[in-house]
C-alpha positions as CSV (number, residue, x, y, z in Angstrom):
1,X,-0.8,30.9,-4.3
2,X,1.6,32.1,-2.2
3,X,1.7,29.0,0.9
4,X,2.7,25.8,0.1
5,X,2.3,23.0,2.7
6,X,4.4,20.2,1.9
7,X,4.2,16.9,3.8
8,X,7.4,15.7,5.2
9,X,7.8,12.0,5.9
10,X,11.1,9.8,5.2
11,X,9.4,7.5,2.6
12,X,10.2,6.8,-1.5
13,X,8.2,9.8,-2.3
14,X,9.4,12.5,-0.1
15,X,12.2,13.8,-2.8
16,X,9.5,14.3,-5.8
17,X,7.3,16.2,-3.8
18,X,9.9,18.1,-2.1
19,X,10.7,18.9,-5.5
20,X,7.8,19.8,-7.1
21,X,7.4,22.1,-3.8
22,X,10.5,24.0,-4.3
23,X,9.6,24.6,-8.2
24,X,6.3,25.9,-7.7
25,X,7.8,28.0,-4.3
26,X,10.2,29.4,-6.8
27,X,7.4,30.0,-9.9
28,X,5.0,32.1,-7.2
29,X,7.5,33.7,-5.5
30,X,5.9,32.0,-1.7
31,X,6.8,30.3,1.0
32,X,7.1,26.6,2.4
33,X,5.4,25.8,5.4
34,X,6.9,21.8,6.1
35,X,4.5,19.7,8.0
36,X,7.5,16.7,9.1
37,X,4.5,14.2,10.5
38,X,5.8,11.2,12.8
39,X,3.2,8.5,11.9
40,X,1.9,6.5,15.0
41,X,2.4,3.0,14.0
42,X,-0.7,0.4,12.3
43,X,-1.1,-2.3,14.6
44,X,-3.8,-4.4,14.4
45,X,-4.8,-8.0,14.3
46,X,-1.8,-10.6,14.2
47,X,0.8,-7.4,14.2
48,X,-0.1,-6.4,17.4
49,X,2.9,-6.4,19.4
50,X,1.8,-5.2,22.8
51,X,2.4,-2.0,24.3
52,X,6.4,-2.4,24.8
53,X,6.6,-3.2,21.1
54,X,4.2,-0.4,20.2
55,X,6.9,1.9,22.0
56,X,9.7,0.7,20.3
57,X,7.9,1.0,16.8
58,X,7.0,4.5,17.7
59,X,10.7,5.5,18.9
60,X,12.0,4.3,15.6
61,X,9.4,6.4,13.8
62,X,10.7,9.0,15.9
63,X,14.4,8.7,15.1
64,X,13.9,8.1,11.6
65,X,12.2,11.3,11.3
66,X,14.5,13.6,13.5
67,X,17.3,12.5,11.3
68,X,14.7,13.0,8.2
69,X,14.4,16.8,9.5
70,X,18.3,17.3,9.7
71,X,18.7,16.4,6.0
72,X,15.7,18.0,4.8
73,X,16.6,21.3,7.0
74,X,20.2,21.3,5.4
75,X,19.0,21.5,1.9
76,X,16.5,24.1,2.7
77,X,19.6,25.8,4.0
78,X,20.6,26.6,0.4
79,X,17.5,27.1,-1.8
80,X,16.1,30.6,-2.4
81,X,12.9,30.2,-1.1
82,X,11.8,30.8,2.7
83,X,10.5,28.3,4.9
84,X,9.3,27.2,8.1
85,X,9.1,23.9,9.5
86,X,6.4,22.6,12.0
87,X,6.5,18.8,13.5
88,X,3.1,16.4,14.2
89,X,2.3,13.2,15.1
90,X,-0.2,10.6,14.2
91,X,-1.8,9.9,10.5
92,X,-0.8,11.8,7.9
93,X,-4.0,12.8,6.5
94,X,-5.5,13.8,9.8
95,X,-2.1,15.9,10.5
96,X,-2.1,17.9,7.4
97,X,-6.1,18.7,7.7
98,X,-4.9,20.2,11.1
99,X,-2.3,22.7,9.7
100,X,-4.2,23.3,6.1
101,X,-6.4,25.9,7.2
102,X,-4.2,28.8,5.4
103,X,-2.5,26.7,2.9
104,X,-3.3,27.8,-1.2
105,X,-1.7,24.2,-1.9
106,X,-1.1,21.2,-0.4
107,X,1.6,18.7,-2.1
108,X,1.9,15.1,-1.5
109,X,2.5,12.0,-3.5
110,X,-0.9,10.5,-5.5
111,X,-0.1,7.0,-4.6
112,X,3.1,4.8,-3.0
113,X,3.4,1.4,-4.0
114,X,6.6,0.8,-2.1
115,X,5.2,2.1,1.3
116,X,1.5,0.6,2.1
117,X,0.8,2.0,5.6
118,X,-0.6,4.9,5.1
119,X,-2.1,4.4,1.5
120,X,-1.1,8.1,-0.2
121,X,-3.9,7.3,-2.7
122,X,-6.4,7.6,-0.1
123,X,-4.7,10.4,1.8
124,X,-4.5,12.8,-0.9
125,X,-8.1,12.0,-1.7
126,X,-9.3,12.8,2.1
127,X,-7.5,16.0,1.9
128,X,-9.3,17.2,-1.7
129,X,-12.5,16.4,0.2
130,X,-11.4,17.9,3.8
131,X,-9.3,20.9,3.2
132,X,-10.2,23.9,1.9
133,X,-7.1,23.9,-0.9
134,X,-6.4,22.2,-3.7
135,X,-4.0,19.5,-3.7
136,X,-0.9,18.7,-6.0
137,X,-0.4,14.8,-5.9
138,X,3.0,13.8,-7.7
139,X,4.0,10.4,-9.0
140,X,7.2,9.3,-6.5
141,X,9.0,9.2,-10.1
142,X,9.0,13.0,-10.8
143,X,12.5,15.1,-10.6
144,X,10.9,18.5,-11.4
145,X,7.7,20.0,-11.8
146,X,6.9,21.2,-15.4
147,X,5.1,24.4,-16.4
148,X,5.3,24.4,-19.4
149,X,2.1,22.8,-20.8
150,X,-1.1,22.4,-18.5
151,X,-4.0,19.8,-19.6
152,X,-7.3,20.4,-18.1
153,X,-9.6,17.7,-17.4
154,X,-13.3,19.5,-18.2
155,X,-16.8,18.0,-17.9
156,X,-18.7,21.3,-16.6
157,X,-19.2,20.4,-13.2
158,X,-18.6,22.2,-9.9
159,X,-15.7,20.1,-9.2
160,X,-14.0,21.0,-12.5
161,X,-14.8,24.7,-12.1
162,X,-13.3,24.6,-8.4
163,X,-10.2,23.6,-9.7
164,X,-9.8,25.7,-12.5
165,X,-10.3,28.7,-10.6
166,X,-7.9,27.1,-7.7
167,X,-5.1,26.9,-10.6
168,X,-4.9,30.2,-12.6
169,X,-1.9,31.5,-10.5
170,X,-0.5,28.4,-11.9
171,X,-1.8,28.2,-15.2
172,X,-1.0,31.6,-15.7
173,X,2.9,30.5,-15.6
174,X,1.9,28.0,-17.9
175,X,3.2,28.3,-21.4
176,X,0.5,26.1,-22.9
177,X,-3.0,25.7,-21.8
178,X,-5.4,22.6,-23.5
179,X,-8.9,22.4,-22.1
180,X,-9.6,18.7,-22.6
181,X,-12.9,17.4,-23.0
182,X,-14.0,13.8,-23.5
183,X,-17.2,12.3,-24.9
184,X,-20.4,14.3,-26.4
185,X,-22.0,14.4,-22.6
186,X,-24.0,17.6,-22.5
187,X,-22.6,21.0,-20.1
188,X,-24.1,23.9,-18.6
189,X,-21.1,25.1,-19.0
190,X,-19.2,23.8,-22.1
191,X,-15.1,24.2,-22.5
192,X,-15.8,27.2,-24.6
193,X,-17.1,28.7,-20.7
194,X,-13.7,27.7,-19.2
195,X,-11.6,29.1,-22.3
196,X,-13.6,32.2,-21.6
197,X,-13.1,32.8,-17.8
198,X,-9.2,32.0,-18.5
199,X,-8.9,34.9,-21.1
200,X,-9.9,37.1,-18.4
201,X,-6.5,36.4,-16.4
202,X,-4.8,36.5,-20.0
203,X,-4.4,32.7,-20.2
204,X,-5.0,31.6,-23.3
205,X,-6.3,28.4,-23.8
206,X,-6.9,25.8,-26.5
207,X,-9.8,23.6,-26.6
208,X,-9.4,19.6,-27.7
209,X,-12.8,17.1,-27.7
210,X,-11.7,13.6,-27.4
211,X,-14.1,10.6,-28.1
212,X,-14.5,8.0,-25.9
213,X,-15.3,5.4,-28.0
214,X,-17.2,3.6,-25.2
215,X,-14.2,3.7,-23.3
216,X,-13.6,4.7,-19.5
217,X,-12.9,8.7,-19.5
218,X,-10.4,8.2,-17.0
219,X,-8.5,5.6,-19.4
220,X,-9.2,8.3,-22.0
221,X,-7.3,10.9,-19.7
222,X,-4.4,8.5,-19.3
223,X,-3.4,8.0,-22.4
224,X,-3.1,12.2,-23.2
225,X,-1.6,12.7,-19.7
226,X,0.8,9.4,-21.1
227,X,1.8,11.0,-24.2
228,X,4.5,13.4,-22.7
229,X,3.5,16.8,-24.3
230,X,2.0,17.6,-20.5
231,X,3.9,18.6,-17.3
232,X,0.6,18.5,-15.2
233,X,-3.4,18.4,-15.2
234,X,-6.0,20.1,-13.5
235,X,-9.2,18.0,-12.8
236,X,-12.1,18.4,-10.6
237,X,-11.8,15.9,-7.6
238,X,-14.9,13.4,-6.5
239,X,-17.5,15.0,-9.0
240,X,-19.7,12.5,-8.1
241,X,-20.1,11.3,-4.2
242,X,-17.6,9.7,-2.4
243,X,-19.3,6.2,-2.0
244,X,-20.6,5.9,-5.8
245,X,-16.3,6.9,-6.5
246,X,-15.8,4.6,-4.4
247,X,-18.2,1.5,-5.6
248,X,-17.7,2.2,-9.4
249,X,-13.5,3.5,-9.6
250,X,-13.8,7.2,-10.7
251,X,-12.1,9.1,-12.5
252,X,-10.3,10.4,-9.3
253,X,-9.1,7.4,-7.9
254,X,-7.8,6.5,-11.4
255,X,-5.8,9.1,-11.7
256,X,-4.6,9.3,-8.3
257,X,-3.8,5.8,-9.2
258,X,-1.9,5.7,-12.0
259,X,-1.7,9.3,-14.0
260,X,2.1,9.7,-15.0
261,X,2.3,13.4,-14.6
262,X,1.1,15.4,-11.3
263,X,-2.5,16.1,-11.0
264,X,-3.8,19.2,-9.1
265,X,-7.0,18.0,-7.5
266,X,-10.1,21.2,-6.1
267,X,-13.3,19.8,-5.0
């Protein structure tokens, strides 16, 4: 894990996952590749402002990021990590698919309440699905990004396996490892399985069963991720196709909802 692409866009997330970058830059020893995207402006319906207001809209975006790139450039001036910066222009998630193709991570925010257009929620979750590499969605709230204890989020399927093996270069940083499982629901391949393919990079990990209780497993997985012994989680991302995610919630949407700690997505 050695190339990092980090979105940059002047919004309330940009500093936690600038810095949630830069730690896990630092960690691997790799390099930032920043992907500054200009985002064309939503107009539609009673917004539309005609094609001179379209301009100006677009101009401003513009500006705003040009001036974004000075400050961000000057900090990466000063850290100890290399870099290079490319600029793009249009919607975020379609820019990023564009320049993931030799990314090992991409890091943007799971969800911004304070900035609607584009939805990060939905971003994030169309680049697990699109790209190739996993994706590290932060909460906007983060200041650092913590290695010291991992939870995994394991139910035996492909999309769990997919990011477990996506994470060892980071779990193997990790201090503490806890494969989580919740419910009884039958595996082809239980958390014992995970524990097992982990030892083989030397990661040891402990294994925790957590009863539902006939509640929603993603409410389940809040309340650990909640409890502040976790700097991240690892979680398969869609398990289940996108429209029946999509129709009944998901454990993936939940989390890139609402989990209080970042969540590092493979599908």
């Amino acid at each position: 894990m050695k190339n990092i692409l980090l979105l940059v866009h002047d919004d309330a997330g940009q500093e936690a996952r600038f810095q949630a970058a830069l730690d896990i830059g630092r960690a691997v020893e790799g390099h930032l590749s920043c992907l500054d995207v200009t985002v064309i402006p939503a107009l539609v319906g009673a917004d539309y402002v005609g094609d001179a207001g379209f301009g100006m809209l677009l101009d401003d975006e513009r500006e705003r990021e040009a001036a974004n790139r000075t400050k961000i450039g000057a900090r990466l001036a000063h850290e100890d990590l290399p870099w290079d910066w490319a600029d793009a222009t249009g919607q975020i998630a379609h820019c990023l698919e564009n320049a993931c193709a030799l990314a090992d991570l991409i890091v943007v925010n799971r969800q911004l309440d304070a900035f609607p257009l584009p939805d990060m929620r939905t971003v994030a979750g169309e680049l697990v699905l699109h790209c190739h590499a996993p994706v590290l969605a932060v909460p906007d709230t983060l200041k650092r990004f913590d290695l010291d204890s991992a939870l995994v989020a394991w139910d035996g399927s492909h999309a769990s396996a997919a990011a477990l093996r996506a994470a060892v270069p980071l779990l193997r940083l990790t201090r503490r490892v806890t494969i989580v499982e919740v419910g009884s629901r039958a595996s082809e391949w239980p958390a014992e399985d995970a524990a097992t393919y982990l030892s083989r990079y030397d990661i040891r990990a402990g294994i925790e069963r957590l009863e539902s209780r006939d509640r929603p497993v993603a409410e389940v997985l809040l309340d650990k991720a909640a409890g502040g012994t976790f700097g991240y989680m690892v979680m398969g991302g869609f398990g289940h196709r996108r429209f029946v995610e999509t129709l009944l919630g998901g454990v993936t949407r939940t989390m890139l909802a609402k989990s209080p700690i970042p969540v590092f997505l493979a599908h």
